[in-house]
C-alpha positions as CSV (number, residue, x, y, z in Angstrom):
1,X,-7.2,4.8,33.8
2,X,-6.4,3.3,30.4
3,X,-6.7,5.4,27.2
4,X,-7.7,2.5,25.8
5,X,-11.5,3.0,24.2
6,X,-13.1,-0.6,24.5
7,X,-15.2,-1.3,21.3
8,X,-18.8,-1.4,21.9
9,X,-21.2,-4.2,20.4
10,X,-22.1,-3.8,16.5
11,X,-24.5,-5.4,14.3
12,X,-23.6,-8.8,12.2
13,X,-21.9,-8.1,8.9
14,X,-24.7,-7.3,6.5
15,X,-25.2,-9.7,3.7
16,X,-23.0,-8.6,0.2
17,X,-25.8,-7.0,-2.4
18,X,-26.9,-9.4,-5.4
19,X,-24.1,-8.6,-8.5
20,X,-25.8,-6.2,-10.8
21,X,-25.0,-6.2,-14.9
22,X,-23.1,-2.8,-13.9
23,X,-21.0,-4.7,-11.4
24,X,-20.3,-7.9,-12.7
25,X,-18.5,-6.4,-15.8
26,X,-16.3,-3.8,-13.2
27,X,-15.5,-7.1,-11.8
28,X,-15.0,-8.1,-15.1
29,X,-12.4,-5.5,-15.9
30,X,-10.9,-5.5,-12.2
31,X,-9.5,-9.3,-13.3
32,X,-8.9,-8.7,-16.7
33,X,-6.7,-5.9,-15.6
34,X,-4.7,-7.9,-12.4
35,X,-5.4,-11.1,-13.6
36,X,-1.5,-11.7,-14.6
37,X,-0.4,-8.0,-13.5
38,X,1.7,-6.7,-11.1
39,X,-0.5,-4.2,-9.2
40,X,1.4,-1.9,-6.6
41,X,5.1,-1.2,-7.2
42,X,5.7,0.5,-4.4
43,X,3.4,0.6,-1.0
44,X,0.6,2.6,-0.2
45,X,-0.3,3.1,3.7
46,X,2.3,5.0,5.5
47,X,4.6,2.9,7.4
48,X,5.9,5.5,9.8
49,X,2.5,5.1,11.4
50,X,2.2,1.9,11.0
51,X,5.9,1.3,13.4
52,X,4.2,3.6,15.9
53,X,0.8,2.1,16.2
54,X,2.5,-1.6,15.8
55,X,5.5,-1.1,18.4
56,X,7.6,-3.5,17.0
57,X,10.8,-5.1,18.8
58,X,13.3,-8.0,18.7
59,X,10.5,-10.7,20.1
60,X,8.1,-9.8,17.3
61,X,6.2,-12.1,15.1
62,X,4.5,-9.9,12.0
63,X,2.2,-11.6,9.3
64,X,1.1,-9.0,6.9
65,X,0.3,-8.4,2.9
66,X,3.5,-8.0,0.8
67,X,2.0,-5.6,-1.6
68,X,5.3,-4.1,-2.8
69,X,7.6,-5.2,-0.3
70,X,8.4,-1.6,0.9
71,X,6.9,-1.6,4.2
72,X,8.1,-5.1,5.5
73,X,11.7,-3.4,4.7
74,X,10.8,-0.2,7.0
75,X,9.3,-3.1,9.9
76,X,12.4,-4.4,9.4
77,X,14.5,-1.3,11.1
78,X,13.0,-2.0,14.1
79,X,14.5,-5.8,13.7
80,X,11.6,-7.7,14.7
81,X,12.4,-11.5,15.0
82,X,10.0,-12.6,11.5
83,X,8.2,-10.7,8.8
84,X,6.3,-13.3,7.0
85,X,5.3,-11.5,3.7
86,X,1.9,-13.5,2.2
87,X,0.5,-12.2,-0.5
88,X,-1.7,-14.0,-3.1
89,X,-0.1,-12.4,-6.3
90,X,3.6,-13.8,-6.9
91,X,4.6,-10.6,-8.5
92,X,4.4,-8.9,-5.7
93,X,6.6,-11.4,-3.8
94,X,8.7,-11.6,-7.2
95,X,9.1,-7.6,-6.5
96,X,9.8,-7.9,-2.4
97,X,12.6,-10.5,-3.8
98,X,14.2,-8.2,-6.1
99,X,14.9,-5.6,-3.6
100,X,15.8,-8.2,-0.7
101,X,18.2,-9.3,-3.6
102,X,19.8,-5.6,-4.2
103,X,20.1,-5.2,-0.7
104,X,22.1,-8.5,-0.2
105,X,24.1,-7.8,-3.3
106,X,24.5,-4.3,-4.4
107,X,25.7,-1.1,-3.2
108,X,23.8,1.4,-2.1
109,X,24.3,3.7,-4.7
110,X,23.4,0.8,-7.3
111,X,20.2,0.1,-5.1
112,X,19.1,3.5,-5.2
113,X,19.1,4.0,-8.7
114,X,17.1,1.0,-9.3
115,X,14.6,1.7,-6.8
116,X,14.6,5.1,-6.1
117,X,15.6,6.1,-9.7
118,X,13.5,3.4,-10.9
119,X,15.7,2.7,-14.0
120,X,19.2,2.0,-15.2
121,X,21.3,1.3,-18.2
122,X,22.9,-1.0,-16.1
123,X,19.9,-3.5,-15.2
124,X,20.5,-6.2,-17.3
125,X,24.0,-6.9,-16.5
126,X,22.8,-6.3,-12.4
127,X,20.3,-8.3,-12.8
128,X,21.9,-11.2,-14.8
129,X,25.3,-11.0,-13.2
130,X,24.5,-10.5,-9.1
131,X,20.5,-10.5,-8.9
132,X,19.0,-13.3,-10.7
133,X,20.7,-16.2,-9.2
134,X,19.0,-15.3,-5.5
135,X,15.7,-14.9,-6.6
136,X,13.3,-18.1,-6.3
137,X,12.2,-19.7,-9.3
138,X,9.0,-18.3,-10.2
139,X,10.3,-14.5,-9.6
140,X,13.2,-15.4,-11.9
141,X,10.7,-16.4,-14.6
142,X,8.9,-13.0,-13.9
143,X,11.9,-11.1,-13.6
144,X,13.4,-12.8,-17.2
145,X,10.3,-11.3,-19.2
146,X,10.2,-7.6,-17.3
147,X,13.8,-6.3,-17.3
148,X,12.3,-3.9,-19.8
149,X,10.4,-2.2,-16.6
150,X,13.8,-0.5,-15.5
151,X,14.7,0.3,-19.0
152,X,15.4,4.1,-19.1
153,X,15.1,4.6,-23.0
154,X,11.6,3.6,-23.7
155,X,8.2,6.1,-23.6
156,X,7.3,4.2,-20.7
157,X,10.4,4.0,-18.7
158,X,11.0,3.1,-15.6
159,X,9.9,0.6,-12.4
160,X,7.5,3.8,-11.2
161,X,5.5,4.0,-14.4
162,X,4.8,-0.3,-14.5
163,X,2.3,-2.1,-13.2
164,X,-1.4,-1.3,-13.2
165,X,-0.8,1.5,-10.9
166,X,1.9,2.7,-12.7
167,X,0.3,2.8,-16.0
168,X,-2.5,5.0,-14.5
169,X,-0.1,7.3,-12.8
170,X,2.1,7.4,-16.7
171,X,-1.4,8.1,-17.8
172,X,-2.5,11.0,-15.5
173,X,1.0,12.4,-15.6
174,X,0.9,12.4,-19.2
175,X,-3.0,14.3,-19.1
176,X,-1.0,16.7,-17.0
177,X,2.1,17.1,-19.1
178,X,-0.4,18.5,-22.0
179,X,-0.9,21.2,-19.8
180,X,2.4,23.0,-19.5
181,X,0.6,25.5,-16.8
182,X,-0.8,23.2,-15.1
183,X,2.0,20.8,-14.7
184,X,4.3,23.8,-13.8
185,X,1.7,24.6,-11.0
186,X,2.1,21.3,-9.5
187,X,5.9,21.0,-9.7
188,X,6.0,24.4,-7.6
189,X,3.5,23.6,-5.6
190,X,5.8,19.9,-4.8
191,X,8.7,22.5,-3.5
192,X,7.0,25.1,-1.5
193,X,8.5,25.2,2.1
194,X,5.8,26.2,4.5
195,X,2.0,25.1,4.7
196,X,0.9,28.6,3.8
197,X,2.6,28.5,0.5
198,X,1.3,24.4,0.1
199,X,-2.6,25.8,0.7
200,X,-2.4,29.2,-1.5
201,X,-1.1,27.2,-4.4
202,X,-3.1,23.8,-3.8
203,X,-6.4,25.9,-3.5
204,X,-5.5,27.1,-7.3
205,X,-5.3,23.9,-7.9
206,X,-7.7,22.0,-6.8
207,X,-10.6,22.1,-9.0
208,X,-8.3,21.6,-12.6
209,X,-6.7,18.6,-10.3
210,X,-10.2,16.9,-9.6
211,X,-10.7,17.2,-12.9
212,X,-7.8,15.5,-14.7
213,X,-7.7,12.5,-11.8
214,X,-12.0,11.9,-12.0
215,X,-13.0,13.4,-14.9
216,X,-16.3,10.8,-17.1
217,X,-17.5,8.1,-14.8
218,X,-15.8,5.8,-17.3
219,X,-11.9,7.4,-16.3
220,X,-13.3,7.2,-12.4
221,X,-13.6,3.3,-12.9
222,X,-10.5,2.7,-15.0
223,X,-8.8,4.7,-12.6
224,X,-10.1,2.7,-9.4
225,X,-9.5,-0.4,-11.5
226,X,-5.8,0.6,-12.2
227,X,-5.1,1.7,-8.4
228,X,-6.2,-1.8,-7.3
229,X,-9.9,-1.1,-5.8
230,X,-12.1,-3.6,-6.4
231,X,-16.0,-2.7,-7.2
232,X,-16.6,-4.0,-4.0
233,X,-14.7,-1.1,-2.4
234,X,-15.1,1.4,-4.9
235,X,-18.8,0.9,-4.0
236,X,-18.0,1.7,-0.8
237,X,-16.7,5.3,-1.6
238,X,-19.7,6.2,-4.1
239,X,-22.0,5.4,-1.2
240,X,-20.5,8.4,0.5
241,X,-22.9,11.8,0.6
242,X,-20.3,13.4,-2.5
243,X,-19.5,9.6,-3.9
244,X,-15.9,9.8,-5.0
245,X,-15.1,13.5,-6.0
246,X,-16.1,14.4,-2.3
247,X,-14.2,11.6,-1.7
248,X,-11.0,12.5,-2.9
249,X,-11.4,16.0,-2.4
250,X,-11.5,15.2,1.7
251,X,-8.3,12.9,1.5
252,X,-6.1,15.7,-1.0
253,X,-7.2,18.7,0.7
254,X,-6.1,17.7,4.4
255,X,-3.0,15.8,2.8
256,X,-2.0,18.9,0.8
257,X,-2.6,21.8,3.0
258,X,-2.3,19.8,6.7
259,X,0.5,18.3,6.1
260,X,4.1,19.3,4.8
261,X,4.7,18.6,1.5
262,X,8.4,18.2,1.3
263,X,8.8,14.5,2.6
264,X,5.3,13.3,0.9
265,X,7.8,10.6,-1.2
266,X,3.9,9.1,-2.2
267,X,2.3,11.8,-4.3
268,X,5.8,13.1,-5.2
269,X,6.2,9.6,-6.7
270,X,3.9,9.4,-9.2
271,X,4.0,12.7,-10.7
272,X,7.8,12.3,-11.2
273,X,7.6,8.9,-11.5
274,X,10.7,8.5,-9.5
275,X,12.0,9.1,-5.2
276,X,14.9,11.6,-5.1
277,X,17.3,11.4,-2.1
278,X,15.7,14.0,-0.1
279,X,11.9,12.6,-0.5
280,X,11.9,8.7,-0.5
281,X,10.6,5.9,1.6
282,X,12.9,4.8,4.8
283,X,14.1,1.8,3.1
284,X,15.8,4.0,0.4
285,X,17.9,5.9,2.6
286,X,22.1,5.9,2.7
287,X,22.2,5.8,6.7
288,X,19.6,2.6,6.8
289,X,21.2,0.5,4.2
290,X,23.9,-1.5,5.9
291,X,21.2,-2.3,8.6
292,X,18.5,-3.7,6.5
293,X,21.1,-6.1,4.5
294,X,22.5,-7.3,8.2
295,X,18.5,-8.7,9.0
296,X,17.5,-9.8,5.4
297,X,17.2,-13.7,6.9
298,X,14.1,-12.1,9.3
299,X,11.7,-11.8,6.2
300,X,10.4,-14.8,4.7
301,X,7.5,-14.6,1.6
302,X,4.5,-17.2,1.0
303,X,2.8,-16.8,-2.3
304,X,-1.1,-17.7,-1.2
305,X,-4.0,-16.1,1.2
306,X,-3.6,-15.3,4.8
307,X,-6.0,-17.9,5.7
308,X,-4.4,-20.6,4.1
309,X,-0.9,-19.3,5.6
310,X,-2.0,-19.6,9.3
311,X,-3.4,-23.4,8.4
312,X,-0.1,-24.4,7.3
313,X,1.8,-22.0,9.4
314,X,-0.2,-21.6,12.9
315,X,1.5,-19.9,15.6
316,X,0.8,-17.1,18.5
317,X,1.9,-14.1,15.9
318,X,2.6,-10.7,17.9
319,X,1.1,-8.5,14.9
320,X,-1.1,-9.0,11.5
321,X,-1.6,-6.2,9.2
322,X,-4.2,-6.9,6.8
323,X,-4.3,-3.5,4.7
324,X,-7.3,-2.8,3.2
325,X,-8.3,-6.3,1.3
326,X,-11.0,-7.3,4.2
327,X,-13.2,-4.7,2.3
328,X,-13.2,-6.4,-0.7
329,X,-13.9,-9.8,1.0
330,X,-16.7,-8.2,3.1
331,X,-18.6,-7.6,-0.3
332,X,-17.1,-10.8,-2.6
333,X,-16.8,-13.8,-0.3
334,X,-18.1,-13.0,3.0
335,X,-17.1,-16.8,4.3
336,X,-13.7,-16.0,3.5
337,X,-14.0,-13.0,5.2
338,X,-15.1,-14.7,8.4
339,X,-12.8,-17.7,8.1
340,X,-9.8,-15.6,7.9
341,X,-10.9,-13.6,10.9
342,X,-11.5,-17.5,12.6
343,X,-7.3,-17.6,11.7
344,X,-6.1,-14.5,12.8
345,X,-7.6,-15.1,16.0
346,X,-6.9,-18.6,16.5
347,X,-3.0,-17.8,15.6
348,X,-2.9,-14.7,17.7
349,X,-2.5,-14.5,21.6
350,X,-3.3,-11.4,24.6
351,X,-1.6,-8.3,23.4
352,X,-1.4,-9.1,19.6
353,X,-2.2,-6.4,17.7
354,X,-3.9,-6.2,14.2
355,X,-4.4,-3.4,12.0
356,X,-6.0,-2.7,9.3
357,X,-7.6,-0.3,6.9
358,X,-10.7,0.4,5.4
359,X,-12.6,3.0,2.8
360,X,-15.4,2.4,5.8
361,X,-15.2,5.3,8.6
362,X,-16.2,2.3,10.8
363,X,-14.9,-0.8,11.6
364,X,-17.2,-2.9,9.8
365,X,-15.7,-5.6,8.5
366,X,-14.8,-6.9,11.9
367,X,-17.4,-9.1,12.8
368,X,-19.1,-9.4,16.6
369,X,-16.9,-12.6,17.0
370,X,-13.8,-10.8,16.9
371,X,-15.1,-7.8,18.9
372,X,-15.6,-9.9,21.5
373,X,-11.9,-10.3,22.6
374,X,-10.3,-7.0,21.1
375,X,-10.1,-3.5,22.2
376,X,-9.6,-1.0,19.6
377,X,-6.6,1.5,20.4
378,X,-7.7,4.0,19.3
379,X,-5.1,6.2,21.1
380,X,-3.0,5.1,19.0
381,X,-4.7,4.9,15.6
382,X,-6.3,8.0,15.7
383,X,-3.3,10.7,16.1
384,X,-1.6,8.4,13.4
385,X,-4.6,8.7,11.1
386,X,-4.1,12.7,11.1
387,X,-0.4,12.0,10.3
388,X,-0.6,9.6,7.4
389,X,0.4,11.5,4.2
390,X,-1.3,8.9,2.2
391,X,-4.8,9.4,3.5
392,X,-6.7,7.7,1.3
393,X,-8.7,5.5,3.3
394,X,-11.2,6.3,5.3
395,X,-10.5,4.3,8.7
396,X,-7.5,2.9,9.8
397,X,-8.3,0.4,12.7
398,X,-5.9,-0.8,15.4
399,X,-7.2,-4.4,17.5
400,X,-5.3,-5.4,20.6
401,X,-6.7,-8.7,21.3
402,X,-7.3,-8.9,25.1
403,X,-7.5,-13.0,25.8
């Protein structure tokens, strides 16, 4: 007998709430802050999961969200025949193009310090001398006004403290740094070697930690705002039984004394504001190098929605991964929501797979339609779930469609 758990019937998507005063100005700030940003510079959901829950091989077709670029680079170490990259912010793609760019044109050493460093002297003449002439047009007009992003002399230095969630983890990191104690806490506490050590000291932590990241309501919703949650799905979270201390209390306490600290290359991030060697993302690493630059021609990038990708682009894709923005669309444009699902399924054929993630514990932004002819693995997305040392969302949802 399969493993397989067959979904069972749910009720239609509710209706999205009227906007209140409250929310319309968090929506407000949310595009006043992205509005002409770059959001993520580096990726946020686990992609070691994600290659074991997706499966991919050389007859793959993958449509996913570009975000930062760093996961289509890990998909692409298992040298699936496309990665279409689609993301509606062309900084993001302007970002995915920069590092497709190093890896075509640098060495590794050079690539490292840009991306794993985050900053170098030597920027400017890379960029202007090997880099910029590969890039498309608009992420050379990007790329022209932020060199000063990998400048290492400035208060703000480096890739790792740009962006909107960079400047909020800059920000936090600089409320820790006024704590020398604290700080010092937390630096250990990045190096201990077993998961005794990792829960003595994180349980010291904890409650100074909550504080610093959550702190007034007002630094709760700049902070969501920076990270890239919209009110729509920061609404979400609140409606939880502890709203968003309990939260992120759940999500910190299983990451930091479940799982082992020393490869955690996200958290480690952005409190150095930089990967080392020994704790960085797969794409990063000496040994994978050479192969990535050999399959750069299998990732292409489209600067507009997913729905309007599969209209101009339709096809039987193998795999979709959709992150987390169907929350948001749930809440904010519900007919979007339901037209996009209308694509995915119309482009996708028996055995495709789509996942997805969500600050829902259940699967509700996929609608009864959809249900209809997918099983949800969750053999698969389950175990991964417990692995992911991001863990900030609440459900991570794998869909094989069926017919």
């Amino acid at each position: 007998m399969s493993t397989t758990t067959l979904v069972k019937a749910s009720p239609s998507l509710p209706s999205p709430p009227p906007k209140h005063p409250t929310t319309r100005l968090r929506n407000w700030l949310f595009d006043r802050i992205h509005g002409n940003k770059l959001i993520y510079n580096t990726c946020w959901e686990a992609p070691r999961c994600d290659r074991v829950m997706l499966n991919l091989d050389a007859s793959s077709e993958v449509v996913m969200i570009t975000s930062a670029g760093d996961n289509a680079l890990a998909y692409l170490l298992d040298c699936p025949q496309t990665i279409h990259c689609v993301d509606v912010n062309l900084r993001q793609n302007a970002l995915l193009h920069l590092k497709l760019s190093g890896l075509k044109f640098l060495s590794w050493n050079s690539f490292f310090t840009l991306f794993g460093e985050g900053k170098s002297e030597e920027f400017h003449r890379l960029y202007s001398h090997r880099l910029r002439a590969d890039l498309p047009e608009r992420s050379k007009i990007f790329w022209d006004r932020q060199q000063h992003y990998f400048t290492p002399k400035r208060r703000r230095s480096g890739l790792y403290w740009h962006g909107s969630s960079g400047y909020f983890a800059w920000a936090v990191g600089n409320l820790l740094r006024t704590n020398n104690r604290l700080h010092a806490e937390i630096e250990r506490f990045f190096r201990a070697t077993t998961l005794e050590e990792q829960r003595e000291l994180y349980f010291g932590l904890e409650p100074r930690l909550l504080n610093v990241l959550l702190g007034s309501k007002l630094r709760q919703t700049l902070s969501l705002n920076l990270l890239g949650v919209p009110e729509a799905q920061a609404r979400l979270i609140n409606e939880r039984r502890d709203g968003l201390r309990g939260y992120v209390r759940d999500a910190l306490r299983h990451i930091f004394t479940d799982l082992p600290i020393g490869d955690n290359y996200f958290y480690a991030l952005y409190f150095r504001g930089r990967y080392t060697k020994e704790c960085c993302p797969d794409y990063l690493w000496e040994e994978n190098f050479e192969r990535l630059s050999q399959h750069l021609d299998h990732i292409q990038t489209h600067t507009t929605t997913i729905t309007s990708f599969l209209k101009n682009k339709p096809g039987k894709y193998s795999h979709f991964v959709l992150l987390d923005h169907l929350d948001w669309l749930a809440n904010h444009d519900l007919a979007a929501m339901v037209e996009e699902w209308e694509q995915v399924m119309a482009n996708s054929r028996p055995g495709t797979k789509i996942l997805l993630r969500s600050a829902c514990e259940r699967p509700d932004v996929v609608p009864d339609f959809v249900r209809r002819r997918v099983r949800f693995r969750n053999d698969l997305s389950e175990p991964q779930a417990k692995l992911d040392r991001v863990g900030t969302y609440a459900g991570t949802f794998l869909l094989e469609v069926t017919h």
